[in-house]
N, CA, C and O of each residue as an XYZ file, in Angstrom:
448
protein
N      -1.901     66.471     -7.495
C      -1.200     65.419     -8.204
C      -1.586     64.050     -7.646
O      -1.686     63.133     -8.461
N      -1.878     63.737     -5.999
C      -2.638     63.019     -5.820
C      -3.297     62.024     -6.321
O      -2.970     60.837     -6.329
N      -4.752     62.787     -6.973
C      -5.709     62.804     -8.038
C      -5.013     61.992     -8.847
O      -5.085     60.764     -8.808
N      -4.370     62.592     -9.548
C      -3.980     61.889    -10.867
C      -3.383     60.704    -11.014
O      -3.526     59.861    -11.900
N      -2.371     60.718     -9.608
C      -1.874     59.098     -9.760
C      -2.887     57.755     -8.976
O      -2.779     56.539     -9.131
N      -4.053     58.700     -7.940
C      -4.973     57.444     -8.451
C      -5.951     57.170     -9.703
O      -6.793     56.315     -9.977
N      -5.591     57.954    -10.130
C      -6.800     57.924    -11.362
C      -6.063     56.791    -12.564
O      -6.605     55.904    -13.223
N      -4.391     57.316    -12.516
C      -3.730     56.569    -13.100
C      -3.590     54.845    -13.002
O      -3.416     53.977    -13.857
N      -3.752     54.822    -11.561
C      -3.711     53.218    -10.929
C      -4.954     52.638    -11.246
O      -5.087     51.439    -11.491
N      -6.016     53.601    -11.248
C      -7.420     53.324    -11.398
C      -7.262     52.717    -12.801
O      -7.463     51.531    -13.062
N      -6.910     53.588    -13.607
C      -7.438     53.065    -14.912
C      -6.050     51.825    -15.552
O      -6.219     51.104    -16.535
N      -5.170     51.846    -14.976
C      -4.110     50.571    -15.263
C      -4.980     49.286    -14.452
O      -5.179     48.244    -15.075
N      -5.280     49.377    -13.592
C      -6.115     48.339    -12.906
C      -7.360     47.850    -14.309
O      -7.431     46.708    -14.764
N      -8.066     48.815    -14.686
C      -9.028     48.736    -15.488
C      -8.273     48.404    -16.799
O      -8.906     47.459    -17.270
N      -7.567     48.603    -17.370
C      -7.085     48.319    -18.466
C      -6.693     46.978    -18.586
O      -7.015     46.282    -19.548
N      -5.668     46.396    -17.172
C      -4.697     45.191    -17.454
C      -6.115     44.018    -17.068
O      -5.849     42.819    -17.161
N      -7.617     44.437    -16.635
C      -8.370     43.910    -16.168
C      -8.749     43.162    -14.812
O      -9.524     42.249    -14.527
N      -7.700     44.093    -13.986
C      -7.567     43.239    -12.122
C      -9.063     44.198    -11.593
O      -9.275     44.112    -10.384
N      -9.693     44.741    -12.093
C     -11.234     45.142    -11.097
C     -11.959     43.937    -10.829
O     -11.780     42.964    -11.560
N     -12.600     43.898    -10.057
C     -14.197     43.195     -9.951
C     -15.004     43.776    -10.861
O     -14.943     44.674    -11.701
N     -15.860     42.913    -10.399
C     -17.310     43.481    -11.645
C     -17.950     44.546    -11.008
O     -18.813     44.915    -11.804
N     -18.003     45.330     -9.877
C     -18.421     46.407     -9.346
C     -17.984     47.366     -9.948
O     -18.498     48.228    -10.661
N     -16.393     47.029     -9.404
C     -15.299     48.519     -9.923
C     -15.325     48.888    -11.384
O     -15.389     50.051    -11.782
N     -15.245     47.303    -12.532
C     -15.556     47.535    -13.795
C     -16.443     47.977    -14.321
O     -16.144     48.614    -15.331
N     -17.782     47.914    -14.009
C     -18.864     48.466    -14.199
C     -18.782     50.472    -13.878
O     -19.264     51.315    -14.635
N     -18.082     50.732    -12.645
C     -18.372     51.784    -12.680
C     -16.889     52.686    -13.065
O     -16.678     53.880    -12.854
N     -16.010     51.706    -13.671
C     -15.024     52.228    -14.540
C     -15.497     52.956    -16.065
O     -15.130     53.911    -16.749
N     -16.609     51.806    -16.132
C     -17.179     51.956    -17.661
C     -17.763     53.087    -17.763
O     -17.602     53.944    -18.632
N     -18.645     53.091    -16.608
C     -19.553     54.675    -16.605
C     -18.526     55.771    -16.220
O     -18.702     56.779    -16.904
N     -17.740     55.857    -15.535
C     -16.946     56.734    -15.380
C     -15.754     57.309    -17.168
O     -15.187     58.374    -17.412
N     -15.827     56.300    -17.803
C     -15.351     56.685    -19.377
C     -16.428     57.316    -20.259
O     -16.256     58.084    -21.206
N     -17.486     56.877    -19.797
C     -18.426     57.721    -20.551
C     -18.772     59.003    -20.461
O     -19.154     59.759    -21.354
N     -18.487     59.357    -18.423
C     -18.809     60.909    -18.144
C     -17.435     61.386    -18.108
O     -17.250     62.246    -18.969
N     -16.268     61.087    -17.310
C     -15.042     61.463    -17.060
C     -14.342     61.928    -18.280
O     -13.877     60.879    -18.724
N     -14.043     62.744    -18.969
C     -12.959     62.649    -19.741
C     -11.728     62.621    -19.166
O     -10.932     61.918    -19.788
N     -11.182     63.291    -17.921
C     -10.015     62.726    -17.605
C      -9.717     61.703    -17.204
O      -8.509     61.537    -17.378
N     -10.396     60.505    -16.521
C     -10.217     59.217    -16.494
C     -10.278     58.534    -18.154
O      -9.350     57.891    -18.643
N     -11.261     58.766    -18.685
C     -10.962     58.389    -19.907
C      -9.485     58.714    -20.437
O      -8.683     57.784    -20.531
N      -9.150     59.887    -20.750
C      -7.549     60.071    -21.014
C      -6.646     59.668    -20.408
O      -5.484     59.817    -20.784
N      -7.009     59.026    -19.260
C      -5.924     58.370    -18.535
C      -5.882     56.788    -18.778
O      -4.847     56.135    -18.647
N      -7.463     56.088    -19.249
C      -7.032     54.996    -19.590
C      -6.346     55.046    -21.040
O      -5.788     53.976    -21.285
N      -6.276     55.632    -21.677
C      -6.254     55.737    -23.301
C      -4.348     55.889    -23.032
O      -3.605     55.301    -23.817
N      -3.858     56.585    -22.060
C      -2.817     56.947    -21.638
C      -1.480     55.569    -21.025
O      -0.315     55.328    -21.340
N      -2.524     54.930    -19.984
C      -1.948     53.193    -19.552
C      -1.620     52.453    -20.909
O      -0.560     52.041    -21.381
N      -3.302     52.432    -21.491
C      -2.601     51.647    -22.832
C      -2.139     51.704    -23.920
O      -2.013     50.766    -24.707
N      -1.744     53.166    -24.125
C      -0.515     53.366    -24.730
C       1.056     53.000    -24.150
O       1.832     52.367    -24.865
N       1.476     53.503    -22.662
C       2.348     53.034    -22.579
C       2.429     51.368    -22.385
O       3.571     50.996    -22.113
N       1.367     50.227    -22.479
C       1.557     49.352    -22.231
C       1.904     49.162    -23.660
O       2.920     48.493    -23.845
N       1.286     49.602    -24.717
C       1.669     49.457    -26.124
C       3.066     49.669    -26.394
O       3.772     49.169    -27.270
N       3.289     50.335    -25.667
C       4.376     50.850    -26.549
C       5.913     49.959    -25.785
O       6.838     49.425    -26.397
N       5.739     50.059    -24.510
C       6.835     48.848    -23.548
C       6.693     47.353    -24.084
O       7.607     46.561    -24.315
N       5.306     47.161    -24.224
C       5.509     45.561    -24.611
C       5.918     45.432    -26.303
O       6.805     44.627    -26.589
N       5.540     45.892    -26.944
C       5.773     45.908    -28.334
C       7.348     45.183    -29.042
O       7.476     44.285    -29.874
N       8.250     45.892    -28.410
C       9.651     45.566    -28.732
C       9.783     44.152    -27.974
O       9.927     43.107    -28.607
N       9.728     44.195    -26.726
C       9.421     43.106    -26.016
C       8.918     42.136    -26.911
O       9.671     41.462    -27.614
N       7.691     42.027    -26.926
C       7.377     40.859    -27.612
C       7.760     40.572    -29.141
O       7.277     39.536    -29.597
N       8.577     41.358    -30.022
C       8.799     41.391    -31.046
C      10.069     40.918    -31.326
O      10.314     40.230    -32.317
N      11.040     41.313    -30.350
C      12.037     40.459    -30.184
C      12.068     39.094    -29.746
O      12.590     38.112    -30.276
N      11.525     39.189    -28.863
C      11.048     37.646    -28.469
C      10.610     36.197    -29.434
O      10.657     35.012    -29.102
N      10.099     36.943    -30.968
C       9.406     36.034    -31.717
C      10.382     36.649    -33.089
O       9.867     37.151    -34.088
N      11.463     36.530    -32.941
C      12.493     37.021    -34.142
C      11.985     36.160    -35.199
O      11.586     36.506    -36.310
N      12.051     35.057    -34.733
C      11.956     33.848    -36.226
C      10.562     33.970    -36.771
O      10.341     33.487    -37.882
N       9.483     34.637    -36.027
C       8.317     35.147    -36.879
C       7.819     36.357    -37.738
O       8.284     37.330    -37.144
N       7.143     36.796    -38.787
C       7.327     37.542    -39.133
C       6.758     39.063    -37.997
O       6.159     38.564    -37.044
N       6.780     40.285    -37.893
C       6.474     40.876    -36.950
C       4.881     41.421    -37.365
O       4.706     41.969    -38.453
N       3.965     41.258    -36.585
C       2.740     41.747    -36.888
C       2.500     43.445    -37.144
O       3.041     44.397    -36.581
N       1.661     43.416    -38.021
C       1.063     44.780    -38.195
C       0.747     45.525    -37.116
O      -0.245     45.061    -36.554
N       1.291     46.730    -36.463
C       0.929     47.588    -35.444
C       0.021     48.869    -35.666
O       0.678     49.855    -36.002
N      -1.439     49.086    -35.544
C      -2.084     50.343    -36.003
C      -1.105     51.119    -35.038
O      -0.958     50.754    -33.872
N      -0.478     52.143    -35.540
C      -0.562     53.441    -34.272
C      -1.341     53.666    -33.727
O      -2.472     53.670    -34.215
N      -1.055     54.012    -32.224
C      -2.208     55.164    -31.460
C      -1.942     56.338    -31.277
O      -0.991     56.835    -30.674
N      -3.109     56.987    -31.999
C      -3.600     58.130    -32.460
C      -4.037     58.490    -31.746
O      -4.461     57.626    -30.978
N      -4.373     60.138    -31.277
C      -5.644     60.802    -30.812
C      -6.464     61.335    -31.548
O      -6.086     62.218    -32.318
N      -7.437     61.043    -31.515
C      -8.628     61.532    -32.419
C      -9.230     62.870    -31.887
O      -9.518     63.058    -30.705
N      -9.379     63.729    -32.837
C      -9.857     65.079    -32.639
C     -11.848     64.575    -32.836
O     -12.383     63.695    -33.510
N     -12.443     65.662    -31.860
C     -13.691     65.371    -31.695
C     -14.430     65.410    -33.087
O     -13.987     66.130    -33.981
N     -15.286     64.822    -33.228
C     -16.185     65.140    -34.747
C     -16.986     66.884    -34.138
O     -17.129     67.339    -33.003
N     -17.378     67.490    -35.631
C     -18.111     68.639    -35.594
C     -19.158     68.580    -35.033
O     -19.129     67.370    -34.809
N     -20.066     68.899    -34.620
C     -21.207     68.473    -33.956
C     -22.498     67.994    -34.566
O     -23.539     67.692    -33.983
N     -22.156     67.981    -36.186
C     -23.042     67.973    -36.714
C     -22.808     66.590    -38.003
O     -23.242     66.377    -39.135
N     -22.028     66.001    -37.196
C     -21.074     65.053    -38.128
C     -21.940     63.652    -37.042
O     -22.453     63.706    -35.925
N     -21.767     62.552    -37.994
C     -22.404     61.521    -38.034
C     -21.549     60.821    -37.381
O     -20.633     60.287    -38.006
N     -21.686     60.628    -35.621
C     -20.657     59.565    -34.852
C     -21.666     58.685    -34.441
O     -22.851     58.676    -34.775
N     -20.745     57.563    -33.281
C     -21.374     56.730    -32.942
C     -21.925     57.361    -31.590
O     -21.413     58.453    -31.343
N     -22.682     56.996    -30.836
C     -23.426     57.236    -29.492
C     -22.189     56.929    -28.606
O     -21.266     56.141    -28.811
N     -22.482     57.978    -27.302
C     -21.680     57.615    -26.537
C     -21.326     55.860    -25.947
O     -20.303     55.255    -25.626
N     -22.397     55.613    -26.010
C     -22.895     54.011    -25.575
C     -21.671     52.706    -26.597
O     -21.026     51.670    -26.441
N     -22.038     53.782    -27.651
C     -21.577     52.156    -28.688
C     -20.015     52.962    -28.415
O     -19.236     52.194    -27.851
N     -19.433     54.310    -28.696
C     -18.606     54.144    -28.192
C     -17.349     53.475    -27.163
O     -16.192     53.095    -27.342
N     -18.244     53.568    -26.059
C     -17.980     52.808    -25.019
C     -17.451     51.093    -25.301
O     -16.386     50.560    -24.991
N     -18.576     50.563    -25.959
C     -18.407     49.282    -26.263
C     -17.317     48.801    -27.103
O     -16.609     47.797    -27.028
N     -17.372     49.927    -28.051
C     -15.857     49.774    -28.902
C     -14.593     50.027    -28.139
O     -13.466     49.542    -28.233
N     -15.049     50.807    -27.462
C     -13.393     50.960    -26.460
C     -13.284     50.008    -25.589
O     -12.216     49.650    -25.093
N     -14.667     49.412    -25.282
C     -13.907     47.721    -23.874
C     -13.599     46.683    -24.705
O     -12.884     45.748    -24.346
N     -14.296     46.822    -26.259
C     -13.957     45.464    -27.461
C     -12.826     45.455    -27.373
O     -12.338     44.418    -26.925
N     -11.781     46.717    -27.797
C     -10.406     47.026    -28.266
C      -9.338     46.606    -27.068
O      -8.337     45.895    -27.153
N     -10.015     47.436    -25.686
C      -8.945     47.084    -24.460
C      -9.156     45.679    -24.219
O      -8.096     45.081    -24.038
N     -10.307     44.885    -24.154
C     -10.115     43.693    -24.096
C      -9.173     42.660    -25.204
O      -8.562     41.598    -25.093
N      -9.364     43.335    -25.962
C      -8.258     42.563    -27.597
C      -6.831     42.070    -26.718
O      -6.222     41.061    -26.362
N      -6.778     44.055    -26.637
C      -5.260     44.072    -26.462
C      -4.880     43.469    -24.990
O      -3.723     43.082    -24.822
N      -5.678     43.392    -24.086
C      -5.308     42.560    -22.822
C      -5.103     41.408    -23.118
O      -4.045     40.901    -22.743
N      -6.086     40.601    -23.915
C      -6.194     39.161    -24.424
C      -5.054     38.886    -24.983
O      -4.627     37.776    -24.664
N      -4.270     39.600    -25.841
C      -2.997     39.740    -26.735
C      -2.119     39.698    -25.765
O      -1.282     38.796    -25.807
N      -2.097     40.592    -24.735
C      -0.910     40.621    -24.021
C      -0.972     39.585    -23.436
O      -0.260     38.718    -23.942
N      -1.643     39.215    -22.381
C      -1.637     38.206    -21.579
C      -1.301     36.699    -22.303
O      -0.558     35.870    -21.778
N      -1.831     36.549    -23.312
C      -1.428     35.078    -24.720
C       0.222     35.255    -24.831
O       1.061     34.358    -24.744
N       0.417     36.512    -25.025
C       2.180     37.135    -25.323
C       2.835     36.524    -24.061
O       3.774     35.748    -24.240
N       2.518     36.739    -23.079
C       2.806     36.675    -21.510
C       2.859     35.132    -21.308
O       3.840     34.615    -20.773
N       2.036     34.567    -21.643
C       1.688     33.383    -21.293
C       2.817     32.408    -22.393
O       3.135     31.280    -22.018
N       3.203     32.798    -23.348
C       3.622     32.134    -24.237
C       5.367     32.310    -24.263
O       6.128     31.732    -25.039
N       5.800     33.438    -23.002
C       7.291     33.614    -22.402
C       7.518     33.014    -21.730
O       8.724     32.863    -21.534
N       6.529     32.218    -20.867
C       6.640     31.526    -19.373
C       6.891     30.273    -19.950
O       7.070     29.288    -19.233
């Protein structure tokens, strides 16, 4: 169990964006081979989704409330089904965690 709760700190570190560029770099490669670090970041930012959400939604009553995609887990494609490369994968998943850090932290910044 150990294991898991650094893996957990590991990837909340990586998610909220407190690594260096060492650790980030080999966070990244570690999502590409790891699937359980991968499921564990996918895991942080859900619960960060899901704690800040009300939070910030209450907070901005007099606005209207933004569109929330759910998070989903996606079942693997067939093997013979037309995905993206692990690579561009990757890139789509630091596009997205960076969004939502950028979001939070603007959210954060805009309570203070």
């Amino acid at each position: 169990m150990h294991g898991e709760s650094d893996r957990l700190s590991r990837a909340g570190s990586y998610v909220l964006g407190l690594m260096g560029e060492a650790d980030r770099e080999r966070a990244e490669h570690d999502l590409e081979i790891d699937p359980a670090f991968r499921e564990a970041v996918f895991t942080v930012a859900e619960r960060l989704h899901k704690i800040e959400m009300p939070r910030l939604e209450s907070g901005h009553a007099d606005r209207p409330p933004a569109k929330v995609m759910p998070l989903t887990r996606v079942k693997p494609a067939a093997p013979d089904a037309r995905t993206a490369s692990p690579r561009q994968a990757l890139v789509i998943a630091i596009a997205l965690i960076a969004a939502f850090v950028a979001g939070y932290l603007a959210a954060l910044a805009r309570m203070m």
